[in-house]
LUMMI-924852 format. One record per residue (C-alpha): residue number from 1; residue in one letter; y negated, x negated, z negated. Coordinates in nm, 3 decimals, decimal comma, padded with zeros to 5 digits. Layout:
BEGIN
resi; resn; Y; X; Z
NUM; A; Y; X; Z
...
# end
This chain:
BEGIN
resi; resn; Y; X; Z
1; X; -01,030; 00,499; -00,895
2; X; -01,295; 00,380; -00,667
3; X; -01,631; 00,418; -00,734
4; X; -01,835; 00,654; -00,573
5; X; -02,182; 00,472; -00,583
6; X; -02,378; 00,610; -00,353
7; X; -02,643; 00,319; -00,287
8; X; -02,882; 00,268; 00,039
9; X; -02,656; -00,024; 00,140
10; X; -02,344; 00,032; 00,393
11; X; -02,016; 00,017; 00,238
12; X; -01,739; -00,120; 00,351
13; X; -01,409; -00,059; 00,290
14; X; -01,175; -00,415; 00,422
15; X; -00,808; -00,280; 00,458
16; X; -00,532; -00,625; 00,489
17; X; -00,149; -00,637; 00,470
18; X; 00,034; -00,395; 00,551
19; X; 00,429; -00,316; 00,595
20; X; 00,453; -00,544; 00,936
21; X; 00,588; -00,904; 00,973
22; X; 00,227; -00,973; 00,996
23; X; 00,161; -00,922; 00,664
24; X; 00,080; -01,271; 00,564
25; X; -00,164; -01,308; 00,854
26; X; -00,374; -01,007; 00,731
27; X; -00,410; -01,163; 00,409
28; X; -00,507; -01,492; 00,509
29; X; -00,742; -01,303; 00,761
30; X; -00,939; -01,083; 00,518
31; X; -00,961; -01,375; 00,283
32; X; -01,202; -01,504; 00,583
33; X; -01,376; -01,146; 00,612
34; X; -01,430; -01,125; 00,280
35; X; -01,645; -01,457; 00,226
36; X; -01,840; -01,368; 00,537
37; X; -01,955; -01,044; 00,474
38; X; -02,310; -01,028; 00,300
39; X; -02,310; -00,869; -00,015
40; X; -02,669; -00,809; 00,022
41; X; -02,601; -00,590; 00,301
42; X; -02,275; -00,441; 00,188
43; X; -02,103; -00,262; -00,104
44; X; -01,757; -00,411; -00,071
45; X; -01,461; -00,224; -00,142
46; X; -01,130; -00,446; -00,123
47; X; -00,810; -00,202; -00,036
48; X; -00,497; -00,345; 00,010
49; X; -00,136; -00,207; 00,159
50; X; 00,171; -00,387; 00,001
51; X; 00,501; -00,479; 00,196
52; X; 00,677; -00,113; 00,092
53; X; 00,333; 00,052; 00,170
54; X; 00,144; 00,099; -00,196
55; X; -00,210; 00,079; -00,124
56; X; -00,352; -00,159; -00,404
57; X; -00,725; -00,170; -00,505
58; X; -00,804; -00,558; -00,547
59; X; -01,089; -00,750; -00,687
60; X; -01,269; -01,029; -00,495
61; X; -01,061; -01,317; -00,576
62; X; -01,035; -01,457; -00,263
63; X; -00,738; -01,719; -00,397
64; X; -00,490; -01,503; -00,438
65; X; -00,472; -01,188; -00,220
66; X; -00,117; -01,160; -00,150
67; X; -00,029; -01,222; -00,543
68; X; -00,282; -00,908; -00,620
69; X; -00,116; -00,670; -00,420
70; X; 00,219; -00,728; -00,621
71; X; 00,055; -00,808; -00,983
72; X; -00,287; -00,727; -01,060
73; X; -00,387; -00,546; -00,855
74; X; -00,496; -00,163; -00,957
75; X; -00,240; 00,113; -00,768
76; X; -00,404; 00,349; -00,539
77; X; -00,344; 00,611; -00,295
78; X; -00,467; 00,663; 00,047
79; X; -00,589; 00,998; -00,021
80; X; -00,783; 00,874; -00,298
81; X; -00,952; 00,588; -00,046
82; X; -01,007; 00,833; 00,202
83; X; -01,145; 01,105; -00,025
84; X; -01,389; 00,854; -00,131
85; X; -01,493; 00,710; 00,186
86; X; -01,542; 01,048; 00,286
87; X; -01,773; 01,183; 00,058
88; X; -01,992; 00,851; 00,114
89; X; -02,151; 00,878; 00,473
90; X; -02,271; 00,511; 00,518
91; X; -01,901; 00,413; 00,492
92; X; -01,709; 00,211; 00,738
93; X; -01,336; 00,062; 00,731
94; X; -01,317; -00,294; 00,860
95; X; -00,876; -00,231; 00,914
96; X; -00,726; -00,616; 00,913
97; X; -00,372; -00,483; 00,946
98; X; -00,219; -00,687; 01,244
99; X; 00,105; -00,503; 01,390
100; X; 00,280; -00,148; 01,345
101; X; 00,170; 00,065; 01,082
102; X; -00,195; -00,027; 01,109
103; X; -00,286; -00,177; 01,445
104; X; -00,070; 00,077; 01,668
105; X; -00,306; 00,390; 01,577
106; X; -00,167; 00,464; 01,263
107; X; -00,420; 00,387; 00,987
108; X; -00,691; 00,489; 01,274
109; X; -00,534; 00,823; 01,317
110; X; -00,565; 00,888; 00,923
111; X; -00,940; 00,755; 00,928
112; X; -01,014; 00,967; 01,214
113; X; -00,850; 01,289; 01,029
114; X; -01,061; 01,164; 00,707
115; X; -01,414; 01,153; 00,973
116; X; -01,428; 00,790; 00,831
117; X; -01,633; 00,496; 01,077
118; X; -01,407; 00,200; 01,151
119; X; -01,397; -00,128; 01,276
120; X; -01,209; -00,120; 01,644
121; X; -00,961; 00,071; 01,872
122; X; -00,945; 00,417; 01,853
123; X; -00,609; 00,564; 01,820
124; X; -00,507; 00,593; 02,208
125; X; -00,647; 00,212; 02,263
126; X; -00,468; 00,144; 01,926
127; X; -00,142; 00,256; 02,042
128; X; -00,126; 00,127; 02,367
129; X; -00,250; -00,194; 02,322
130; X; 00,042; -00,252; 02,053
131; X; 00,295; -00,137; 02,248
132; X; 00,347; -00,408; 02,544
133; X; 00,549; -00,218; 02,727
134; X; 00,329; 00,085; 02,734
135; X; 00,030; -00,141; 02,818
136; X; 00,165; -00,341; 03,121
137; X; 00,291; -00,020; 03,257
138; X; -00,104; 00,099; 03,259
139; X; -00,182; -00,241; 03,425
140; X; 00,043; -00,199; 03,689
141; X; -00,049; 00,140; 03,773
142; X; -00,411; -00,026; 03,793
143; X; -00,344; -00,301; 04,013
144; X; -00,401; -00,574; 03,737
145; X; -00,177; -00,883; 03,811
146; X; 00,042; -00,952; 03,531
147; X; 00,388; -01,166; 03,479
148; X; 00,683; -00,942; 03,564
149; X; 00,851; -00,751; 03,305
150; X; 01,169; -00,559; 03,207
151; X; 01,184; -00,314; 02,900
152; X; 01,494; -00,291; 02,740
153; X; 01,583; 00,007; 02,436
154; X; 01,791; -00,104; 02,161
155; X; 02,083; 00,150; 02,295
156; X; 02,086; -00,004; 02,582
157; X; 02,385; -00,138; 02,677
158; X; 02,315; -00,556; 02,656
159; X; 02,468; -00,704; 02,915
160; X; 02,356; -00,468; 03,205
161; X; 01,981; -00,469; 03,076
162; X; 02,025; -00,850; 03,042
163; X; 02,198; -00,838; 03,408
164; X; 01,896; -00,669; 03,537
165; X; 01,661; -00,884; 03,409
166; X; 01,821; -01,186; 03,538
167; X; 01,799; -01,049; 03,893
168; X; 01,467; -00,965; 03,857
169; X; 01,255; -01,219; 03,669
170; X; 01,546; -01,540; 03,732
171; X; 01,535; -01,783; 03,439
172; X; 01,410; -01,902; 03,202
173; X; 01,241; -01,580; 03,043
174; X; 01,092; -01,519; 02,695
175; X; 01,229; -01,186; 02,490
176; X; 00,984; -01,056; 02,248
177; X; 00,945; -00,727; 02,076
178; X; 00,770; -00,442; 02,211
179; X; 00,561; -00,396; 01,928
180; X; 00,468; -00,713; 01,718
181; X; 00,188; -00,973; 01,760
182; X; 00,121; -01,337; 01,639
183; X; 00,446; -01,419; 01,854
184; X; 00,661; -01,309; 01,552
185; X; 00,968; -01,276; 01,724
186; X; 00,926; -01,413; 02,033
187; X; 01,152; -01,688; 02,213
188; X; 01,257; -01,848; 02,522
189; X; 01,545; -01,801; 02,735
190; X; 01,764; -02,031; 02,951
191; X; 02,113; -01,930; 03,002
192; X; 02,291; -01,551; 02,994
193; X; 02,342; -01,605; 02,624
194; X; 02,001; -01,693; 02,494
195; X; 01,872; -01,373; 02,624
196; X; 02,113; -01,161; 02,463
197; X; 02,035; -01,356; 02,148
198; X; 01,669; -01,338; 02,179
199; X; 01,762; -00,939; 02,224
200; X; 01,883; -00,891; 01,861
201; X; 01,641; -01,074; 01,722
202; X; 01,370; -00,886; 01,894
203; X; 01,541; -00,560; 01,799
204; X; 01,484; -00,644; 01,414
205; X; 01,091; -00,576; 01,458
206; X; 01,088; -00,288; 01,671
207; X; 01,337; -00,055; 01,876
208; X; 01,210; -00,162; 02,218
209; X; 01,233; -00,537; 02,358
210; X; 01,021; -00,673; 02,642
211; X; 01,171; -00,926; 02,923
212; X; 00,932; -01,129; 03,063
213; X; 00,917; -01,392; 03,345
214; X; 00,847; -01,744; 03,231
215; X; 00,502; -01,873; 03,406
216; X; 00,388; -02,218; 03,406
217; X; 00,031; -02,204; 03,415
218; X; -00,253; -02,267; 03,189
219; X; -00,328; -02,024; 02,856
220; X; -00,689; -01,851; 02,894
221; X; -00,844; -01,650; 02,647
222; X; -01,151; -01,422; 02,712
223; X; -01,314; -01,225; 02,366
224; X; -01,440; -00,899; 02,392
225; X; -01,741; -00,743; 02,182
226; X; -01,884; -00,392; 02,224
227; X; -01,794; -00,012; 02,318
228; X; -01,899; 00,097; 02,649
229; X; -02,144; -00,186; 02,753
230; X; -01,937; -00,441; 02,638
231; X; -01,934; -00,807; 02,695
232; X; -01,725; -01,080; 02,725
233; X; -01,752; -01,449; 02,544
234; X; -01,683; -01,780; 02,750
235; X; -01,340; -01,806; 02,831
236; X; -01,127; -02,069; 02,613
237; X; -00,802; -02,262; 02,682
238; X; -00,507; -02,266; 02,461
239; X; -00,249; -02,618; 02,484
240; X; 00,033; -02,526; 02,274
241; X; 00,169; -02,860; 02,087
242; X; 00,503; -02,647; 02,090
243; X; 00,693; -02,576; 02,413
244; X; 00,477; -02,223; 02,401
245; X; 00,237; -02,091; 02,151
246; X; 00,432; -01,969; 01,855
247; X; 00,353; -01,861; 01,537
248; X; 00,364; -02,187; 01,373
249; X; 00,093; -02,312; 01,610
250; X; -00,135; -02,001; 01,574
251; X; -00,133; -02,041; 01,189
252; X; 00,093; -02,274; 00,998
253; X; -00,019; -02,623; 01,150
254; X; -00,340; -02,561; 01,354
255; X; -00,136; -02,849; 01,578
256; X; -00,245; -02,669; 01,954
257; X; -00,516; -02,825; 02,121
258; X; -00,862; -02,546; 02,158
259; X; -01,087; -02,637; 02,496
260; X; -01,384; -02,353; 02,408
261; X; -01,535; -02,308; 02,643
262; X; -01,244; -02,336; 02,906
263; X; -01,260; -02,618; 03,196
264; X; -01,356; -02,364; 03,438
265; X; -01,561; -02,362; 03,755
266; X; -01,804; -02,096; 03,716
267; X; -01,643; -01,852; 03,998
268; X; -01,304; -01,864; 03,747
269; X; -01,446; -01,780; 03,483
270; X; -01,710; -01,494; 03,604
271; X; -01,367; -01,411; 03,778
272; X; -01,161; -01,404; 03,405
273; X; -01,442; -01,249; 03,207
274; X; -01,474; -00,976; 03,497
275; X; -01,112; -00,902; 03,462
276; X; -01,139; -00,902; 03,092
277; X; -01,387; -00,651; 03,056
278; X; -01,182; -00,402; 03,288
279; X; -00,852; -00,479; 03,109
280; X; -01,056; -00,367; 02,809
281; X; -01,157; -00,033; 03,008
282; X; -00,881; 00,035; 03,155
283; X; -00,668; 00,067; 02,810
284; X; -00,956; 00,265; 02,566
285; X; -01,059; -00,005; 02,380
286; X; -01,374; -00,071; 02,202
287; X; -01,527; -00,262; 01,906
288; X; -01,298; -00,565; 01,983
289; X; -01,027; -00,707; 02,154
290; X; -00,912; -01,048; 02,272
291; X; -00,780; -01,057; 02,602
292; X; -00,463; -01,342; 02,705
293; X; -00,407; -01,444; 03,045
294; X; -00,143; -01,735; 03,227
295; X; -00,353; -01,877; 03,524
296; X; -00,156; -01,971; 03,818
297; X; -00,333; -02,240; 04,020
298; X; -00,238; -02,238; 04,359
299; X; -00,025; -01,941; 04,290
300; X; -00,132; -01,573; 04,206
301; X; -00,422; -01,698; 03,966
302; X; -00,513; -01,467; 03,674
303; X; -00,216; -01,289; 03,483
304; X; -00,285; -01,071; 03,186
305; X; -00,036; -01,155; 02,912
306; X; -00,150; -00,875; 02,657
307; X; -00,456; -00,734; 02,499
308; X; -00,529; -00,814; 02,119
309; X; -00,705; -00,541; 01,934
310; X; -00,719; -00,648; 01,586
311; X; -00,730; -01,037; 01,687
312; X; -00,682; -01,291; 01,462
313; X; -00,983; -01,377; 01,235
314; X; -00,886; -01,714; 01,054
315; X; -01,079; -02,038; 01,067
316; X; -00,859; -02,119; 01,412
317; X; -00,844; -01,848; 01,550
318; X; -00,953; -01,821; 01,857
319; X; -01,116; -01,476; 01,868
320; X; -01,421; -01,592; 01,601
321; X; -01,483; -01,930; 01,767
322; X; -01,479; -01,800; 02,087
323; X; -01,779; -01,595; 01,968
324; X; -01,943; -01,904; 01,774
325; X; -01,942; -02,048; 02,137
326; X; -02,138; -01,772; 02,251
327; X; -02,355; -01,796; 02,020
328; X; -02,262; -01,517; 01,803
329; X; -02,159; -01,660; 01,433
330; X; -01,912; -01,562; 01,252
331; X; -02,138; -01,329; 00,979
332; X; -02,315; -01,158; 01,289
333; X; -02,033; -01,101; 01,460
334; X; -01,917; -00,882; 01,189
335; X; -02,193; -00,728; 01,133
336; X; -02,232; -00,653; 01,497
337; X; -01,835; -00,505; 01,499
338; X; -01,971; -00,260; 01,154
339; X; -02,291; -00,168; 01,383
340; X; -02,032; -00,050; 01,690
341; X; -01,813; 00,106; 01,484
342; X; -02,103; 00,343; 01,336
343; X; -02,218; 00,374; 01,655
344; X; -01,877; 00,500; 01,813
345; X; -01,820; 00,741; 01,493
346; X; -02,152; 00,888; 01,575
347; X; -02,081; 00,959; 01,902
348; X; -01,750; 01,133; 01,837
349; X; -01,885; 01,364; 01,582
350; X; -02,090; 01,468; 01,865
351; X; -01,774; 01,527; 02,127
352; X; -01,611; 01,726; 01,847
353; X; -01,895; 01,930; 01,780
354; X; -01,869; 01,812; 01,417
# end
């Protein structure tokens, strides 16, 4: 059972893996948390979810994460973590669980339920920044330029949702999941019959499939940091050393090319981290997010490509050294995220009259 010191220092409860195809990401993820957070600051509570969804309490052997959560690691419940992190006010949940059950409102829902401070997205923000469809259909309905888009439902039939696709967005087009990140699942489309491929392999993550127009422009990332007066990093830009910026680029091989900050003039990127910051309003985000955008020159300019809200945190990834470029390092940046997320669970209490 977890201990229920109650010491002057904040304690923090870092939540990784999870059910999702993006388990292996969390873990490599909170591995980085873990050696960054200041134990002189923090009580540090390691929690972690396996594949089938046991939550395992772990030690701080950084080496082997993943192997802890299947062999020696000490079985848990979530009630018992969120009875505990209840009854210990100072206590805030830094939740490292990329995709569904964990970055879609989930695991926030439960810690709101629990009155429990954590890192991030509420539940609304949560769940529609997960869901792509969901999210670009907000975007639209706010005037944000974005790549055009078909959503297609597993029961669909294929070949008039591929049909309509085709008419709309031409070819070639990338299929990806509705509701995955770290391009798990994601490929390009030439011909009739890649897109019905790309369909069923889509459909194995998640029920709903997105169609997307394929834009040839340059990959621009913007980092947010804050709640309601937040602020945007220097824009960086992404060269893929695949045809597009897949998985294995993002974490396998570090092989894509970083340009932080972005070779911008100083209108484009006011203009990006402007456009950034509303994105970041206009879906109910706070703590963090990391913002994607194609950029069109000579065309229609800045596209959003989707909102991150539990970005990547790994030595490459970009949301961290976007940060470092702004002068924020990596240890202050999460201490900064632990300060907003008190700050936001302070201010709800208050709404709910709690």
């Amino acid at each position: 059972m977890i201990s229920e010191n109650r010491k002057s220092k904040t304690h923090i409860v870092v939540l990784f893996g999870g059910e999702s195809a993006e388990h292996d990401v969390s873990c490599v993820t909170a591995a980085h948390v873990l050696r960054a957070l200041d134990s002189k600051k923090y009580d540090i509570i390691t929690v972690g979810i396996t594949r089938t969804g046991d939550w395992v309490l772990v030690d701080t052997n950084l080496d082997n994460l993943p192997d802890q959560l299947t062999t020696s690691g000490k079985t848990t419940s979530i009630t018992q973590v969120l009875q505990v992190t209840n009854q210990i006010s100072n206590t805030v949940v830094i939740p490292l669980l990329h995709g569904p059950m964990g970055e879609d409102g989930t695991v926030q829902g439960a810690l709101e339920l629990a009155h429990v401070a954590y890192v991030g997205a509420g539940v609304l923000g949560s769940a529609i920044a997960m869901d792509k469809s969901i999210a670009k259909q907000i975007l639209a309905a706010n005037n944000i330029a974005q790549p055009k888009f078909v959503t297609v439902r597993d029961s669909e039939d294929r070949n008039v949702a591929v049909d309509r696709a085709i008419t709309k967005l031409g070819l070639p087009v990338f299929v990806k999941p509705a509701n995955m990140g770290s391009s798990i699942g994601v490929q390009k489309a030439k011909s009739r019959d890649e897109i019905i491929a790309a369909l069923v392999q889509a459909f194995e993550y998640d029920e709903w499939a997105l169609i997307e127009e394929a834009i040839t422009g340059r990959e621009i990332e913007v980092a947010i940091l804050g709640n309601e007066s937040a602020r945007a990093s220097v824009p960086g830009e992404i060269i893929p050393s695949h045809e597009f910026y897949d998985y294995e680029d993002k974490y396998l091989i570090d092989g894509a090319k970083l340009l932080i900050p972005a070779p911008l003039t100083a209108k484009q990127t006011t203009e990006v981290q402007n456009l950034a910051l509303n994105i970041f309003g206009v879906l109910r985000s706070d703590g963090m997010a990391r913002i994607d955008f194609f950029y069109e020159e000579n065309g229609r300019g800045f596209l959003c490509n989707e909102i991150n809200t539990i970005p990547g945190f790994t030595p490459i990834s970009m949301y961290p050294k976007l940060w470092q470029a702004s002068g924020v390092s990596y240890s202050e940046l999460l201490d900064q995220l632990i300060d907003l997320a008190i700050a936001r669970h302070a201010k709800r209490r208050r709404n709910t009259n709690r």
